[in-house]
PDB file of N, CA, C and O in Angstrom:
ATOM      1  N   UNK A   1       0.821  -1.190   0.000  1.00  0.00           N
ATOM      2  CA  UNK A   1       0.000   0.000   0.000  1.00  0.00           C
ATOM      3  C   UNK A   1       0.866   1.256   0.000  1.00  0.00           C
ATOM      4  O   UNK A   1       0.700   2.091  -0.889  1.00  0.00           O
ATOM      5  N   UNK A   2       1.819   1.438   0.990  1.00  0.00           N
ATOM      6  CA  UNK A   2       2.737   2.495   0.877  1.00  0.00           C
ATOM      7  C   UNK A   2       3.459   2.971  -0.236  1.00  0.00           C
ATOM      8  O   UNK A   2       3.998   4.078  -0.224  1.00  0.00           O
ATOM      9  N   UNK A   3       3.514   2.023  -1.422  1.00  0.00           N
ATOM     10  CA  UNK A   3       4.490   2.053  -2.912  1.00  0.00           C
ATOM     11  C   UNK A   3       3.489   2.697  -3.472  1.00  0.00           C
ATOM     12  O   UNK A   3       3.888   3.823  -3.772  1.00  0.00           O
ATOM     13  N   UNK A   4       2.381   2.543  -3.765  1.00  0.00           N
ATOM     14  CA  UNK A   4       1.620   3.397  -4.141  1.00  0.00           C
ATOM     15  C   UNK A   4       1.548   4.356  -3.949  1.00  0.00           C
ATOM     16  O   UNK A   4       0.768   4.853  -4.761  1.00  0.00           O
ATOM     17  N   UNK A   5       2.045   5.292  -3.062  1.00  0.00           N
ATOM     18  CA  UNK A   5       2.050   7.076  -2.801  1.00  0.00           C
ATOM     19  C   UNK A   5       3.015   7.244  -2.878  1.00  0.00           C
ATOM     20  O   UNK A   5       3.282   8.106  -2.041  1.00  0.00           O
ATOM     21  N   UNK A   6       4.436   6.779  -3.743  1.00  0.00           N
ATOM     22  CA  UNK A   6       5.076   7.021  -4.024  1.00  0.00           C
ATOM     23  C   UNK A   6       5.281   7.732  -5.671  1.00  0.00           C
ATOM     24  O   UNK A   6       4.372   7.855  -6.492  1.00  0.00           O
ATOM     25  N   UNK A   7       6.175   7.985  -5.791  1.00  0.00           N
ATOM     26  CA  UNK A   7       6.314   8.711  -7.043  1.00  0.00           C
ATOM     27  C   UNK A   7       5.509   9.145  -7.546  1.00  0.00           C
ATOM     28  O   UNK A   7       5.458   8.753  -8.711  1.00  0.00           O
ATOM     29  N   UNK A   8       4.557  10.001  -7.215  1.00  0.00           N
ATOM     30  CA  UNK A   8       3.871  10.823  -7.679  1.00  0.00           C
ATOM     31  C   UNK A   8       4.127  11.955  -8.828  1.00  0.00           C
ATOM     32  O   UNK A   8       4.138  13.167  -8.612  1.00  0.00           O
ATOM     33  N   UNK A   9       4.244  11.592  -9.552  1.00  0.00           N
ATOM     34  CA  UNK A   9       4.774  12.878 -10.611  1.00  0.00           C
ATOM     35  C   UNK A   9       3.419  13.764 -11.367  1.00  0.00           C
ATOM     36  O   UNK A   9       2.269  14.069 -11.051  1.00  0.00           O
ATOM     37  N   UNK A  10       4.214  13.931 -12.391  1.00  0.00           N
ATOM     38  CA  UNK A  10       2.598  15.785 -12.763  1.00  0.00           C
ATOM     39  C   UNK A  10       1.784  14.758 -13.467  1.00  0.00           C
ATOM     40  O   UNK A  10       0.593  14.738 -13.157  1.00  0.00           O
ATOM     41  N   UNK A  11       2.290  13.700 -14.560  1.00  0.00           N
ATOM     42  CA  UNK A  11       1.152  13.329 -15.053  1.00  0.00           C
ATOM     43  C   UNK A  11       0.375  12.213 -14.493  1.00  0.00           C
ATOM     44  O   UNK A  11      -0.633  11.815 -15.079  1.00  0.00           O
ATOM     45  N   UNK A  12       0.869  11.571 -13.160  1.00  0.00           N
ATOM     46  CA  UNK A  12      -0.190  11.011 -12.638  1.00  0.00           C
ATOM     47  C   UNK A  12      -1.234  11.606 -11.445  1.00  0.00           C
ATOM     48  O   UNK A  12      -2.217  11.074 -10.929  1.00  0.00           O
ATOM     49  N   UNK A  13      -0.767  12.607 -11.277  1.00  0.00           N
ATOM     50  CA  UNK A  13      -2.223  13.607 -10.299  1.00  0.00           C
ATOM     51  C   UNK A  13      -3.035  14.489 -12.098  1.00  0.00           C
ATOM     52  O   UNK A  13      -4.259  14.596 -12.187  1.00  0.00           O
ATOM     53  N   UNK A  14      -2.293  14.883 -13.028  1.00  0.00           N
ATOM     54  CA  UNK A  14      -2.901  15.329 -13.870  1.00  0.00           C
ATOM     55  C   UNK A  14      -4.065  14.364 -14.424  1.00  0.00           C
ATOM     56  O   UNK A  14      -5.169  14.818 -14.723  1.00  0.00           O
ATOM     57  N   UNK A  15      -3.643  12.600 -14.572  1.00  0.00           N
ATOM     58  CA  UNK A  15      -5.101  11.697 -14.264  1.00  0.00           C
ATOM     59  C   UNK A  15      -5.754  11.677 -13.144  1.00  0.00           C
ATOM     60  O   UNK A  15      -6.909  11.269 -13.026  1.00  0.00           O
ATOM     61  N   UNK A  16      -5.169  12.044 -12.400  1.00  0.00           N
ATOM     62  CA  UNK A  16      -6.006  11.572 -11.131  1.00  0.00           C
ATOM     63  C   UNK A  16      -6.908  12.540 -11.130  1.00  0.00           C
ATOM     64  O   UNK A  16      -8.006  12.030 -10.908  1.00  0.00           O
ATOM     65  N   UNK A  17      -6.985  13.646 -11.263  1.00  0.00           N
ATOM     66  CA  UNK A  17      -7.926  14.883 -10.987  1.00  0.00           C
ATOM     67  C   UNK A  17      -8.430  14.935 -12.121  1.00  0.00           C
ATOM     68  O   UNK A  17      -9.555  15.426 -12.025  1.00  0.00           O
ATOM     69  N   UNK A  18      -8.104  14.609 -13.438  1.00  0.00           N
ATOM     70  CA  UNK A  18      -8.971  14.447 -14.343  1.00  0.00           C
ATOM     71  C   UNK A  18      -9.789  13.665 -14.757  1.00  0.00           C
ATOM     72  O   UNK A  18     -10.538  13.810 -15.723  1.00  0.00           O
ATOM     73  N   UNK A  19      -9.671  12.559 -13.867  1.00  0.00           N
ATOM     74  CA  UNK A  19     -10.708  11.205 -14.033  1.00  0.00           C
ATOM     75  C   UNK A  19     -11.599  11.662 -12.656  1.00  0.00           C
ATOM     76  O   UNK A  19     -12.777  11.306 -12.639  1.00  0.00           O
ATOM     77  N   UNK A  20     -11.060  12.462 -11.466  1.00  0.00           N
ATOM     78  CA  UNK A  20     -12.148  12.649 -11.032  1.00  0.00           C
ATOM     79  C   UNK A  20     -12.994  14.194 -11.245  1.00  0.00           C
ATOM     80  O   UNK A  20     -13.826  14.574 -10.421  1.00  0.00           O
ATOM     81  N   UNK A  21     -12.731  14.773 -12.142  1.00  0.00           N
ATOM     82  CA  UNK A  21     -13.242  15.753 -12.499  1.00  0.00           C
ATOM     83  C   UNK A  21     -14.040  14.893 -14.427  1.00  0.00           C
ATOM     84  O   UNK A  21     -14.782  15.406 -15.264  1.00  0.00           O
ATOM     85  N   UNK A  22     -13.712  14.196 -14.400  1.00  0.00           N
ATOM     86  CA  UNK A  22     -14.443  13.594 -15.679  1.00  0.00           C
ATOM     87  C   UNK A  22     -15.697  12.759 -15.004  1.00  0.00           C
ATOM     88  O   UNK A  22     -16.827  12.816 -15.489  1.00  0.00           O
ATOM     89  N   UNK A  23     -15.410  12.056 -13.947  1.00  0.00           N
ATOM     90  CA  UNK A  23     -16.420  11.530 -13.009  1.00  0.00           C
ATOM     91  C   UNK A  23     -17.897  12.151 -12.085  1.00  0.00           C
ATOM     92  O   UNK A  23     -19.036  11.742 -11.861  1.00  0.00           O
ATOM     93  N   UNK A  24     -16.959  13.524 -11.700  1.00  0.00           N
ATOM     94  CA  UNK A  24     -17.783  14.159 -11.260  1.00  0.00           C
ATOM     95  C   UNK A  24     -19.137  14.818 -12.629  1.00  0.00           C
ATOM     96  O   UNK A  24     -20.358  14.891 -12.485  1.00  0.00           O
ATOM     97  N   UNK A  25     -18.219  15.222 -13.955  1.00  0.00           N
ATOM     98  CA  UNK A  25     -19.372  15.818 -15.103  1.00  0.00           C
ATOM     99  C   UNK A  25     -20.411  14.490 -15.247  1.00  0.00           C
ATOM    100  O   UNK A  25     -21.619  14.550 -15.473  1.00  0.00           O
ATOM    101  N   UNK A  26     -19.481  13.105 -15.024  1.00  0.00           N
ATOM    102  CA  UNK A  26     -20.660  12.030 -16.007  1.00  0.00           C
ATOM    103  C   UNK A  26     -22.014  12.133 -14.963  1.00  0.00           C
ATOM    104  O   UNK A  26     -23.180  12.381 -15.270  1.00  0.00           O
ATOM    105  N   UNK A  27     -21.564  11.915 -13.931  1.00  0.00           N
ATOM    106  CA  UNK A  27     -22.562  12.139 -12.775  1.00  0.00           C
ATOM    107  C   UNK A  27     -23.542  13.292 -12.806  1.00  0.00           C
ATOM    108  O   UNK A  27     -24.743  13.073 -12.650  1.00  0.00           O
ATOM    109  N   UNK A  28     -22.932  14.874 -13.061  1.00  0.00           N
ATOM    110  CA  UNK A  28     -24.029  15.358 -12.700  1.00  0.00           C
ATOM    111  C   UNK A  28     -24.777  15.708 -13.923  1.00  0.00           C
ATOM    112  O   UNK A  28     -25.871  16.185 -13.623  1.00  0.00           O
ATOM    113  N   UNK A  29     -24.559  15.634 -15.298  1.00  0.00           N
ATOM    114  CA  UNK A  29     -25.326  15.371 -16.738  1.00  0.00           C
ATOM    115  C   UNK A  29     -25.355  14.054 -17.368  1.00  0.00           C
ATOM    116  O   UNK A  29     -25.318  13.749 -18.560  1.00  0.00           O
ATOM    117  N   UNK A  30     -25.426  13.368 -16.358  1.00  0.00           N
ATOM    118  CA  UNK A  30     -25.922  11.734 -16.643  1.00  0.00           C
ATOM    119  C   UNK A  30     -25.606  11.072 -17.823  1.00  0.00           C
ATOM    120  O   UNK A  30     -25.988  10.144 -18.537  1.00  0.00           O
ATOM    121  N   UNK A  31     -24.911  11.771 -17.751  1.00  0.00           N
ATOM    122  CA  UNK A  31     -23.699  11.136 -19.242  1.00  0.00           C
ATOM    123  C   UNK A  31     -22.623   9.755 -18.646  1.00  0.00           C
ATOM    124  O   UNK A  31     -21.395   9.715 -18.563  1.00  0.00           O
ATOM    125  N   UNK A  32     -23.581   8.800 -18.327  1.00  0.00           N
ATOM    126  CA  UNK A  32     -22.838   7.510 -17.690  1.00  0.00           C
ATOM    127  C   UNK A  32     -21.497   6.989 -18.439  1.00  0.00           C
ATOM    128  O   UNK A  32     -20.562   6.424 -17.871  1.00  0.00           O
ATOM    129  N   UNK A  33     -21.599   7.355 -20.137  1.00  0.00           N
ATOM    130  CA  UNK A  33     -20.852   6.771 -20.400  1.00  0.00           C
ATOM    131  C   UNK A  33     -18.894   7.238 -20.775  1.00  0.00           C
ATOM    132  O   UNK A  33     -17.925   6.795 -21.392  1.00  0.00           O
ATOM    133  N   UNK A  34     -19.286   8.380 -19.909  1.00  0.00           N
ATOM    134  CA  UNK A  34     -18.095   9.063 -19.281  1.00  0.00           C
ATOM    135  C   UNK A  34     -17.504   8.136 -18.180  1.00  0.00           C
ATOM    136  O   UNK A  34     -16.286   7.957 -18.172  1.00  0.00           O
ATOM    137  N   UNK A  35     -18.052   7.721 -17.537  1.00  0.00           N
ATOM    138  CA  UNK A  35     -17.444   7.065 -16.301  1.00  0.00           C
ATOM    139  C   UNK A  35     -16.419   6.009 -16.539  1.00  0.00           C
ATOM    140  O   UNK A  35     -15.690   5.452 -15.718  1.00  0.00           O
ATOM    141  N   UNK A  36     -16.492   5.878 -17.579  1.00  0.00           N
ATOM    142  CA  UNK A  36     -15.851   4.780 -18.219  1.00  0.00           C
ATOM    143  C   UNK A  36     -14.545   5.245 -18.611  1.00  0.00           C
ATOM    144  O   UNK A  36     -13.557   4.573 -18.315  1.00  0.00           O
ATOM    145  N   UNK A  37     -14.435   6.380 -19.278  1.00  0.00           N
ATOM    146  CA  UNK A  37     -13.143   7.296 -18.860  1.00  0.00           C
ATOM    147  C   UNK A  37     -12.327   7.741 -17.687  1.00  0.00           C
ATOM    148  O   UNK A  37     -11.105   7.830 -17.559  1.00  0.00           O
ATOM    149  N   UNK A  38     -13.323   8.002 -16.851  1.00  0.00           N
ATOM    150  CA  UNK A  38     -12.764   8.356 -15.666  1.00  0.00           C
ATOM    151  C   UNK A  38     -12.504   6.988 -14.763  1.00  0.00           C
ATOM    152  O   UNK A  38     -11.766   6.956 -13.778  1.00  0.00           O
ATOM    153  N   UNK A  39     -13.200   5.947 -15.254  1.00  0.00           N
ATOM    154  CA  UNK A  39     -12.353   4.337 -14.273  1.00  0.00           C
ATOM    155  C   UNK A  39     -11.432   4.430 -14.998  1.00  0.00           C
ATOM    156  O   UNK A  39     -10.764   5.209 -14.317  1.00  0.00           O
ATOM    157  N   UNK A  40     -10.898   4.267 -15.786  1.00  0.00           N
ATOM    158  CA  UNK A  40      -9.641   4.239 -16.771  1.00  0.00           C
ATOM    159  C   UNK A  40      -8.566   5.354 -16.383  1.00  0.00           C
ATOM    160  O   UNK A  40      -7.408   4.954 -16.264  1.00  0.00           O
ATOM    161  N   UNK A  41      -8.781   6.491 -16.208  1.00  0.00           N
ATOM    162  CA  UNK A  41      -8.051   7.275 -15.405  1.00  0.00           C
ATOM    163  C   UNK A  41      -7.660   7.166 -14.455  1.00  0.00           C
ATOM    164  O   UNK A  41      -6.482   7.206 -14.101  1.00  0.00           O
ATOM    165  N   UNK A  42      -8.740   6.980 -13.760  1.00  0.00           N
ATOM    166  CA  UNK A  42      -8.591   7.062 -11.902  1.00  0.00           C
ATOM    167  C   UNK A  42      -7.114   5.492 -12.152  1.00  0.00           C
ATOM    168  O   UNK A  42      -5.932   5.486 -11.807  1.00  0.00           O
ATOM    169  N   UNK A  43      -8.007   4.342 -12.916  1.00  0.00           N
ATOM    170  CA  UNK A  43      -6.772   3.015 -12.452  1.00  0.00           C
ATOM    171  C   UNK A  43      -5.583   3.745 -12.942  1.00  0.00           C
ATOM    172  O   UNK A  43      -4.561   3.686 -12.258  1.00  0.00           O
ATOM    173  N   UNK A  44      -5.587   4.429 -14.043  1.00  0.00           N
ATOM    174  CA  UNK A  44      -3.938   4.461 -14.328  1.00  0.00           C
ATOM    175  C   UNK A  44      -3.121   5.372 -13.377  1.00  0.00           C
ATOM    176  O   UNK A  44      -1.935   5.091 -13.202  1.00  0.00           O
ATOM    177  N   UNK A  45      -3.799   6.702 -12.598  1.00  0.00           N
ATOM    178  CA  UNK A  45      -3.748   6.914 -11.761  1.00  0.00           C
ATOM    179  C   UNK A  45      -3.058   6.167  -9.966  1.00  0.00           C
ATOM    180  O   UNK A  45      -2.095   6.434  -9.247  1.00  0.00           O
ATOM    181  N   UNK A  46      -4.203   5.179  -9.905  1.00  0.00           N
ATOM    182  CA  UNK A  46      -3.891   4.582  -8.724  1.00  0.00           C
ATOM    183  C   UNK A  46      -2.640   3.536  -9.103  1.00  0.00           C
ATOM    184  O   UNK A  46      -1.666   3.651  -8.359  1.00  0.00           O
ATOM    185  N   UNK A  47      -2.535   2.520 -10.174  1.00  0.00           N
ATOM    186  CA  UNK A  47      -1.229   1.695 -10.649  1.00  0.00           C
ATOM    187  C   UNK A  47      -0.452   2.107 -10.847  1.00  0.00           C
ATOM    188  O   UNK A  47       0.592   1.469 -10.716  1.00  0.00           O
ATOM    189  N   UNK A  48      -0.424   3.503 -11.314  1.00  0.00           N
ATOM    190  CA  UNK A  48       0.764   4.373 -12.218  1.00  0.00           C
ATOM    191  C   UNK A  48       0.961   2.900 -13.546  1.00  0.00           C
ATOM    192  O   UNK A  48       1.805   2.016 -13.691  1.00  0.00           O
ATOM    193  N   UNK A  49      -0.206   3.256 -14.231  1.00  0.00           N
ATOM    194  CA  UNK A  49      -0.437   2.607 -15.530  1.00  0.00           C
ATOM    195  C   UNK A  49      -0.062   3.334 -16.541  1.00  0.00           C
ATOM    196  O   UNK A  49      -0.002   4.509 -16.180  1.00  0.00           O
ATOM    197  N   UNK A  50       0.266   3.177 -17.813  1.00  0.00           N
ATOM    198  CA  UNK A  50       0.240   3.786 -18.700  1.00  0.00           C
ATOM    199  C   UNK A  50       1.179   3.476 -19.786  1.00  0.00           C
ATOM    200  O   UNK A  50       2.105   2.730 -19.468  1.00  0.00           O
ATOM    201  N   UNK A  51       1.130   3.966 -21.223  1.00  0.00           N
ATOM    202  CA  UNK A  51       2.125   3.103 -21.979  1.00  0.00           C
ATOM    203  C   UNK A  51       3.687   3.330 -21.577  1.00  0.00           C
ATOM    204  O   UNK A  51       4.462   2.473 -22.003  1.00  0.00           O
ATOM    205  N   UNK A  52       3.993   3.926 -21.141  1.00  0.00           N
ATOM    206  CA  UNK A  52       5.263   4.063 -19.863  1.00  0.00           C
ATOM    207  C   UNK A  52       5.031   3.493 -18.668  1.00  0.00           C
ATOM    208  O   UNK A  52       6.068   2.971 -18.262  1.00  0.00           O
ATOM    209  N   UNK A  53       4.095   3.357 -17.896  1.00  0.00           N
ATOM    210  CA  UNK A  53       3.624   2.501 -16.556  1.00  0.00           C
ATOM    211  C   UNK A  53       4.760   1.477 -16.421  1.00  0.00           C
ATOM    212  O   UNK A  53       5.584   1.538 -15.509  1.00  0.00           O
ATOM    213  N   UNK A  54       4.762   0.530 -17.376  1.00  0.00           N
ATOM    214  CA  UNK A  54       5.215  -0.570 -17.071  1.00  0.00           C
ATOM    215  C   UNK A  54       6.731  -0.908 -17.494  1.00  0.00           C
ATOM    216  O   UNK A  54       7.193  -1.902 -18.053  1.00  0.00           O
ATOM    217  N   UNK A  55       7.392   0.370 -16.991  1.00  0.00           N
ATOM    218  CA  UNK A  55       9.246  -0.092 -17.507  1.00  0.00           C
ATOM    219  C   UNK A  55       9.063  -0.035 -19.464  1.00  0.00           C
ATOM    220  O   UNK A  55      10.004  -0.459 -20.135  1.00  0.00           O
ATOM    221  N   UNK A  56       7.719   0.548 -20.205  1.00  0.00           N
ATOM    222  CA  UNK A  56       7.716   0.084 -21.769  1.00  0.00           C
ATOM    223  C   UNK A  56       8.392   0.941 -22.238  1.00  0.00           C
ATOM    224  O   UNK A  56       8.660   0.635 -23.400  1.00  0.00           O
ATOM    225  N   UNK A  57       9.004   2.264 -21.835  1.00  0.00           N
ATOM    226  CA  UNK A  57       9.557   3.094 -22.494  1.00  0.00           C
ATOM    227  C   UNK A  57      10.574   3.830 -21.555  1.00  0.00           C
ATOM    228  O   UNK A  57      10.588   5.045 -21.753  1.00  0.00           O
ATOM    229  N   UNK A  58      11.097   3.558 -20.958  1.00  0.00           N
ATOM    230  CA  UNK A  58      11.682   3.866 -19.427  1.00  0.00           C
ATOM    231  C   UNK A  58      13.165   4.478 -20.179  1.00  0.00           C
ATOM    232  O   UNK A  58      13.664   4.055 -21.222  1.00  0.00           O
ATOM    233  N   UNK A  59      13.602   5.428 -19.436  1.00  0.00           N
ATOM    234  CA  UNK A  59      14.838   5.858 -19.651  1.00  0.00           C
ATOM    235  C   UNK A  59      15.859   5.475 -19.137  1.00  0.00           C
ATOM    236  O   UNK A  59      15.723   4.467 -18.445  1.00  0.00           O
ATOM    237  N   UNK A  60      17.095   5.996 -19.221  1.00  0.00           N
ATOM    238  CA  UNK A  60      18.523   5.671 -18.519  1.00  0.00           C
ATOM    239  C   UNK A  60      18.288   5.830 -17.147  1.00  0.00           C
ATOM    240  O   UNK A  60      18.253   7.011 -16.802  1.00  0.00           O
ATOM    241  N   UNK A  61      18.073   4.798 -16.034  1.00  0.00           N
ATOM    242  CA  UNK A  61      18.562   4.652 -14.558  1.00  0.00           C
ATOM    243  C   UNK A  61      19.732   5.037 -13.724  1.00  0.00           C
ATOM    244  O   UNK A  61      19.872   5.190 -12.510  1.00  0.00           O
ATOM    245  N   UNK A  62      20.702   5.170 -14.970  1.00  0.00           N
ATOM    246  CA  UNK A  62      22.113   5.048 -14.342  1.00  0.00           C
ATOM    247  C   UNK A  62      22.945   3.504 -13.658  1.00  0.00           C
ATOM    248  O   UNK A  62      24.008   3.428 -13.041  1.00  0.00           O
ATOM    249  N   UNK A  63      22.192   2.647 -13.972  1.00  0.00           N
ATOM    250  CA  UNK A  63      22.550   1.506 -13.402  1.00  0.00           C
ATOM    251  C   UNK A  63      23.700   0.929 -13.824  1.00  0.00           C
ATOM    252  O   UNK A  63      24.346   0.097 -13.187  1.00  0.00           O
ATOM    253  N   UNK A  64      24.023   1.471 -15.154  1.00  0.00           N
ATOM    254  CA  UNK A  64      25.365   0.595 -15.630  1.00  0.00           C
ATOM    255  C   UNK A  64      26.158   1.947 -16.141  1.00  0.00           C
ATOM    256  O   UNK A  64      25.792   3.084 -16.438  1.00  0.00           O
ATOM    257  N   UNK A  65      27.411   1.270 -16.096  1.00  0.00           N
ATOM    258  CA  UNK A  65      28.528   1.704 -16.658  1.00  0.00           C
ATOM    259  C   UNK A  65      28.513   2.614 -17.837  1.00  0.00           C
ATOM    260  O   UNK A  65      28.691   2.023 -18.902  1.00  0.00           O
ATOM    261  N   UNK A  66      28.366   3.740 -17.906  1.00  0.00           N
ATOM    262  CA  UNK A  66      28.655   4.364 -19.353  1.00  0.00           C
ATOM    263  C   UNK A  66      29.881   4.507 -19.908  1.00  0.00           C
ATOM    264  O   UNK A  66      30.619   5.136 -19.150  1.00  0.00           O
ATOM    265  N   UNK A  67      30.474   4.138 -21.062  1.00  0.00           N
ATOM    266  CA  UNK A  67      31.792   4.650 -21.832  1.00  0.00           C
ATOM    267  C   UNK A  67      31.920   5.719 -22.037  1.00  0.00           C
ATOM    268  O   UNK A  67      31.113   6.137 -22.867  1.00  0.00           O
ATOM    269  N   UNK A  68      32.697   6.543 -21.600  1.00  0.00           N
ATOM    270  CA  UNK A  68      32.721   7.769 -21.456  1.00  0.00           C
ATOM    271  C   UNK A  68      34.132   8.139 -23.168  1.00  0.00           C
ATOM    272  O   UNK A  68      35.216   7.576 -23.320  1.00  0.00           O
ATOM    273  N   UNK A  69      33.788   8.720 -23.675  1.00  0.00           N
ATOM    274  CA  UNK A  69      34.336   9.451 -25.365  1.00  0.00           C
ATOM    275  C   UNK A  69      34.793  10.593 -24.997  1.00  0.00           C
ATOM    276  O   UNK A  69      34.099  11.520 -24.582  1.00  0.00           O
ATOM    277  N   UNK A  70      36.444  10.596 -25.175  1.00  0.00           N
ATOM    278  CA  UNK A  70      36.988  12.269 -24.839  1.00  0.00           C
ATOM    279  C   UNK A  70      37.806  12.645 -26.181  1.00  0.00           C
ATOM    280  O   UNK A  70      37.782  11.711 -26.982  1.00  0.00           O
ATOM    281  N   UNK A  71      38.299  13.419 -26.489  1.00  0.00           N
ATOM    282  CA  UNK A  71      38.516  14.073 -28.019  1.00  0.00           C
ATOM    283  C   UNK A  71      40.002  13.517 -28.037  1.00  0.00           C
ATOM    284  O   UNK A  71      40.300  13.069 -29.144  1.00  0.00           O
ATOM    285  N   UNK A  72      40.931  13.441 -27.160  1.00  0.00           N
ATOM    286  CA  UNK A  72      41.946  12.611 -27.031  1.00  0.00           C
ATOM    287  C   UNK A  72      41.940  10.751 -27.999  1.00  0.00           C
ATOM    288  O   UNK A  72      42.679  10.184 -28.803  1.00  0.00           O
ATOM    289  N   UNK A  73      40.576  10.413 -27.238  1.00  0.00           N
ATOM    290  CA  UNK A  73      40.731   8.946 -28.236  1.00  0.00           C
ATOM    291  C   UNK A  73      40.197   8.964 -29.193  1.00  0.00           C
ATOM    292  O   UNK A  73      39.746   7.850 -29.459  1.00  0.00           O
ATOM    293  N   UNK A  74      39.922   9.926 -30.142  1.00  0.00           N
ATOM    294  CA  UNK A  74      39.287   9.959 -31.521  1.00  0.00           C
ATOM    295  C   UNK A  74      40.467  10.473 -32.325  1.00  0.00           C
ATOM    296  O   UNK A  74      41.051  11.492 -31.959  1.00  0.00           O
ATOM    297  N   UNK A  75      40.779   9.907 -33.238  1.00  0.00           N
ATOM    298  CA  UNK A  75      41.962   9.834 -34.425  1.00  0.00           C
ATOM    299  C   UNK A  75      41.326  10.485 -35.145  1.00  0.00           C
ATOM    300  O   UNK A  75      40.138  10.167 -35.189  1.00  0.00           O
ATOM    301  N   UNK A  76      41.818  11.802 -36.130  1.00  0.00           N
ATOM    302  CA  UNK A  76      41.299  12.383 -37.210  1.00  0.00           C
ATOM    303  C   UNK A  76      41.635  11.391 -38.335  1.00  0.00           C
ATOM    304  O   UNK A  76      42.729  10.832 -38.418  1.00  0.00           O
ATOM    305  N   UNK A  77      40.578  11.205 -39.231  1.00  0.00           N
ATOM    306  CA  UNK A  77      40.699  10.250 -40.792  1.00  0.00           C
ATOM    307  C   UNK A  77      41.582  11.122 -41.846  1.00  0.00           C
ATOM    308  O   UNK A  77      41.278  12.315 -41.823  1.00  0.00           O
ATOM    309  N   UNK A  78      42.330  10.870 -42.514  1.00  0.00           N
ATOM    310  CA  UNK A  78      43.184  11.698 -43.190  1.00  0.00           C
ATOM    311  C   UNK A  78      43.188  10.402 -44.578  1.00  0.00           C
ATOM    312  O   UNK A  78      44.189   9.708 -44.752  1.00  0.00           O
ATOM    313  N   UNK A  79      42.168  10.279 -45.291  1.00  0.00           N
ATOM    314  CA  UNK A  79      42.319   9.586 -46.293  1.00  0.00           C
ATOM    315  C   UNK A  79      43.857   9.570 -47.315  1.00  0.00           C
ATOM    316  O   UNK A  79      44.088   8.719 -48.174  1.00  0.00           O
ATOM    317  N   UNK A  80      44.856  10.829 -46.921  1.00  0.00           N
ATOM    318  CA  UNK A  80      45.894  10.750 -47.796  1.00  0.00           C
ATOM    319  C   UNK A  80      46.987   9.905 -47.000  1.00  0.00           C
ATOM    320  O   UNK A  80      48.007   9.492 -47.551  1.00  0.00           O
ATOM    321  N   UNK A  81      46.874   9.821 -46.493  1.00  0.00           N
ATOM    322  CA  UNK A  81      47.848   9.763 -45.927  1.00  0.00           C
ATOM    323  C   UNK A  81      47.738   7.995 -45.487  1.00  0.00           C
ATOM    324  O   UNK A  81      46.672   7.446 -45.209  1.00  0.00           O
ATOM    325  N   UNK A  82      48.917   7.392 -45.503  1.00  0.00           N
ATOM    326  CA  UNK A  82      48.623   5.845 -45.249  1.00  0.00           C
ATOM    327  C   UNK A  82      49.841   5.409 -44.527  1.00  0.00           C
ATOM    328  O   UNK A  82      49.958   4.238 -44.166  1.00  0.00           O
TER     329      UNK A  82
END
């Protein structure tokens, strides 16, 4: 339960308040079939779902080793020369 209030970033309160502000319109102009948006929100919201949710597009962690390139180990190409 506690992992869940973690990492909160902008675009998962930006679902969260928009599925319950999409929830609150289906409700009061009985437009039920809004709600269906706003469950879909609210879950991706509460899972931290989304086509990024799940590690699908995830960036550099820092976990490994980078090769670090300094202008020292790059040889200029001089096609004349052999």
């Amino acid at each position: 339960m506690d992992s869940r209030f973690r990492n909160w970033g902008f675009a998962r309160i930006v679902r969260l308040v928009g599925g319950i502000g999409i929830g609150i319109y289906a409700i009061y102009t009985s437009q039920y079939i809004y709600l269906m948006l706003a469950a879909v929100l609210l879950i991706q919201a509460a899972y931290n779902l989304s086509c990024c949710g799940a590690s699908g597009c995830g960036s550099d962690s820092g976990t490994y080793k980078q090769n670090t390139l300094y202008k020292d180990q790059i040889k200029n190409y001089n096609p004349e020369k052999k």
